[in-house]
C-alpha positions as CSV (number, residue, x, y, z in Angstrom):
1,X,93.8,78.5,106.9
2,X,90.8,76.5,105.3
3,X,91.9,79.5,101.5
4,X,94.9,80.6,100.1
5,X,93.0,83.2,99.0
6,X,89.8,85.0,99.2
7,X,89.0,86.7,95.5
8,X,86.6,89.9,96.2
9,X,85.0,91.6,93.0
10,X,81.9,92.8,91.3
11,X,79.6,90.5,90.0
12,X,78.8,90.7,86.1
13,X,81.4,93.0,85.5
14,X,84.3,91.2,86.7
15,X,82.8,87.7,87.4
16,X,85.0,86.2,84.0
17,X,88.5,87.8,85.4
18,X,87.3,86.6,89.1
19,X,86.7,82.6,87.6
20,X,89.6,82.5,85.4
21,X,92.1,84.1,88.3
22,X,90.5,80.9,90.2
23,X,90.8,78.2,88.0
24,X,94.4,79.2,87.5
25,X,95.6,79.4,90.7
26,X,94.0,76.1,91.1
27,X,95.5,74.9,88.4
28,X,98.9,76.4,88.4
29,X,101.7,74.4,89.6
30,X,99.2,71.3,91.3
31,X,101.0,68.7,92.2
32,X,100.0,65.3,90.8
33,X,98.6,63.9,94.3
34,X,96.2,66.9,94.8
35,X,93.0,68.4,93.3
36,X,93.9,71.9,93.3
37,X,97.1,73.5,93.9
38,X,95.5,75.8,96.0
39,X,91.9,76.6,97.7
40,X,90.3,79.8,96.7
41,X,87.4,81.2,97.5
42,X,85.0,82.3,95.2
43,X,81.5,83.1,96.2
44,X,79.9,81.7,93.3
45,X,81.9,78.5,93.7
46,X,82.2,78.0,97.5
47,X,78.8,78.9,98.6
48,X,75.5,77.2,98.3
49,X,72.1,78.9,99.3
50,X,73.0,80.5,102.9
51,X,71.0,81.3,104.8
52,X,73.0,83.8,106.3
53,X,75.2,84.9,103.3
54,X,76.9,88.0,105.7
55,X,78.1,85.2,108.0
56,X,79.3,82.9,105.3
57,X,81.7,85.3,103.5
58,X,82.6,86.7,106.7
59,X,83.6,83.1,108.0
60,X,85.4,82.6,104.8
61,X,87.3,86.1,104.5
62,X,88.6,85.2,108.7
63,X,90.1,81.7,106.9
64,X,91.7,83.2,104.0
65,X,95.4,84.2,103.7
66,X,95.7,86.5,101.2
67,X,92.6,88.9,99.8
68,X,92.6,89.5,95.6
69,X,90.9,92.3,95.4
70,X,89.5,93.2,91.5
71,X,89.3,96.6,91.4
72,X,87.2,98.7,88.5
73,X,84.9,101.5,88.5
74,X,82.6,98.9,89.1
75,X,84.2,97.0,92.0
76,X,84.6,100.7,93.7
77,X,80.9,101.2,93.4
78,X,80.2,98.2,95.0
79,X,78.7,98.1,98.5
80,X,79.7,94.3,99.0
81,X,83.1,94.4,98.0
82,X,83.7,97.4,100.4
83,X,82.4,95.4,102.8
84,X,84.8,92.5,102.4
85,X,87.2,95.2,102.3
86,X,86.6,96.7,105.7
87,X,86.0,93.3,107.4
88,X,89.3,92.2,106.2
89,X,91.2,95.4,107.2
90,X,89.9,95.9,110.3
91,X,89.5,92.1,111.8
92,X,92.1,90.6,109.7
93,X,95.5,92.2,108.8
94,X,94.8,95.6,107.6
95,X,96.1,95.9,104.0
96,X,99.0,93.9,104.2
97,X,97.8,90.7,102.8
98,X,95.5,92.4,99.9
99,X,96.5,91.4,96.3
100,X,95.3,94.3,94.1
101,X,93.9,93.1,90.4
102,X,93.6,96.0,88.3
103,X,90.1,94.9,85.6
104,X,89.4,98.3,84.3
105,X,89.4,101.9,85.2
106,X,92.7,103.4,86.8
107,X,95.4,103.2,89.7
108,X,98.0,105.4,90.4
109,X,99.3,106.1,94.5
110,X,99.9,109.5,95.6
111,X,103.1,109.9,97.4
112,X,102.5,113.0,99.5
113,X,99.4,111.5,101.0
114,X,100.8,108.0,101.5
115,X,97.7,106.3,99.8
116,X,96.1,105.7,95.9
117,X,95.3,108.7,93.8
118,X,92.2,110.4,94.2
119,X,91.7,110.1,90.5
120,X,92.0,106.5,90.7
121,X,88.5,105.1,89.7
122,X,89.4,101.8,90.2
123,X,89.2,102.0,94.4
124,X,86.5,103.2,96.3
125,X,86.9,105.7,99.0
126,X,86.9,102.3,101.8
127,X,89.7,101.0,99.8
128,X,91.4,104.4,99.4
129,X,91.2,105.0,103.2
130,X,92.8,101.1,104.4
131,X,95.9,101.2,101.8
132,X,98.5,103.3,103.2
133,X,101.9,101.4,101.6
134,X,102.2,101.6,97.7
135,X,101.0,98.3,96.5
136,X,102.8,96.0,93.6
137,X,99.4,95.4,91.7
138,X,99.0,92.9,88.8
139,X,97.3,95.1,85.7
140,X,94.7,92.8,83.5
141,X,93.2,95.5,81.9
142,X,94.4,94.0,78.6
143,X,92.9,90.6,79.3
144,X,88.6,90.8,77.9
145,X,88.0,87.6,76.3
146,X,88.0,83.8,77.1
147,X,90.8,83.0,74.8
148,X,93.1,85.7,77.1
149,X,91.7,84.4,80.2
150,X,93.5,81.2,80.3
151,X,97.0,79.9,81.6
152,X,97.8,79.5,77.5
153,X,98.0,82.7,77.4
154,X,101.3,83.6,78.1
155,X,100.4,87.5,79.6
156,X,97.9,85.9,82.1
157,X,100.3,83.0,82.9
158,X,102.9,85.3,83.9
159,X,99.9,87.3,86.0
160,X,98.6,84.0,87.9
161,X,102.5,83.3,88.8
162,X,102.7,86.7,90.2
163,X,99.6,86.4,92.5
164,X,100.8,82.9,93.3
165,X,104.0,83.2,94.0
166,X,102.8,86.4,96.8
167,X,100.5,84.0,98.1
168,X,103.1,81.3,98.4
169,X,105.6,83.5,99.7
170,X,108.2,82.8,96.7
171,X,110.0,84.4,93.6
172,X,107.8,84.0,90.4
173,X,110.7,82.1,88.9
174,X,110.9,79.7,91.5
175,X,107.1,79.1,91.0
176,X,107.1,78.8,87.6
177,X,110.2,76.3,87.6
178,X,107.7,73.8,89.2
């Protein structure tokens, strides 16, 4: 796989959550003989002016690994991110490989239907229809300024080793430890 990770949100609103979440999984853990610890794909990072932009993140999301999905009201209203969504699920692995961010808004899973909440605002209806297992999600609702959105903070530290260590396929602990 040419990304660890594929990071799918809504531009403006969660475009500060979407860089930092990059920069620290890039960051986090990079050993002393490589540039990044891992390769992440962020549109506003990874793609120049194409031509065909469709084509580009689709070519991206088919060599990613994992998905982040950001979700907020925003995110859910989003006709690009639904998009990414529904190419990953059905060309890729379904939901199985999606890393849910919680930015804003609300999550809660529904047991008797076996999928999120209709009152969660933070997944649209694409989402809503593709995840069918409760999902572990990372909440960084509390996280709004620069200061919080940095491995210094200790909160979003502990968030980036999360979504690492899923991506990686180890405990957090073991993670952090390097």
């Amino acid at each position: 796989m040419a990304y660890d990770a594929f990071i799918s949100y809504r531009h403006g609103t969660d475009g500060p959550a979407a860089a930092a979440i990059e920069r620290g999984l890039e960051r986090l853990a990079r050993p002393w003989n490589r540039l990044r610890a891992m390769s992440v794909f962020r549109d506003e990072s990874e793609l120049g002016a194409a031509a065909d932009l469709t084509g580009a993140i689709k070519r991206a999301l088919g060599e990613a690994s994992h998905l982040i999905l950001l979700a907020s009201p925003e995110s859910a209203a989003s006709a690009w991110v639904d998009k990414e969504i529904e190419y990953w699920c059905d060309e890729r692995d379904g939901a199985a490989r999606i890393i849910l961010v919680l930015t804003d808004g609300e999550f809660a899973w529904d047991e008797m239907a076996g999928a999120p909440a209709l009152a969660s605002t933070a997944v649209s209806p694409a989402v809503r229809a593709r995840i069918t297992t409760e999902p572990v999600y990372v909440d960084l609702r509390w996280a709004r300024s620069a200061e919080q959105l940095s491995l210094r903070d200790s909160r979003f530290r502990a968030d980036i080793v999360r979504i690492a260590a899923t991506i990686r396929g180890v405990a957090p602990a073991d993670l952090e430890s390097e």
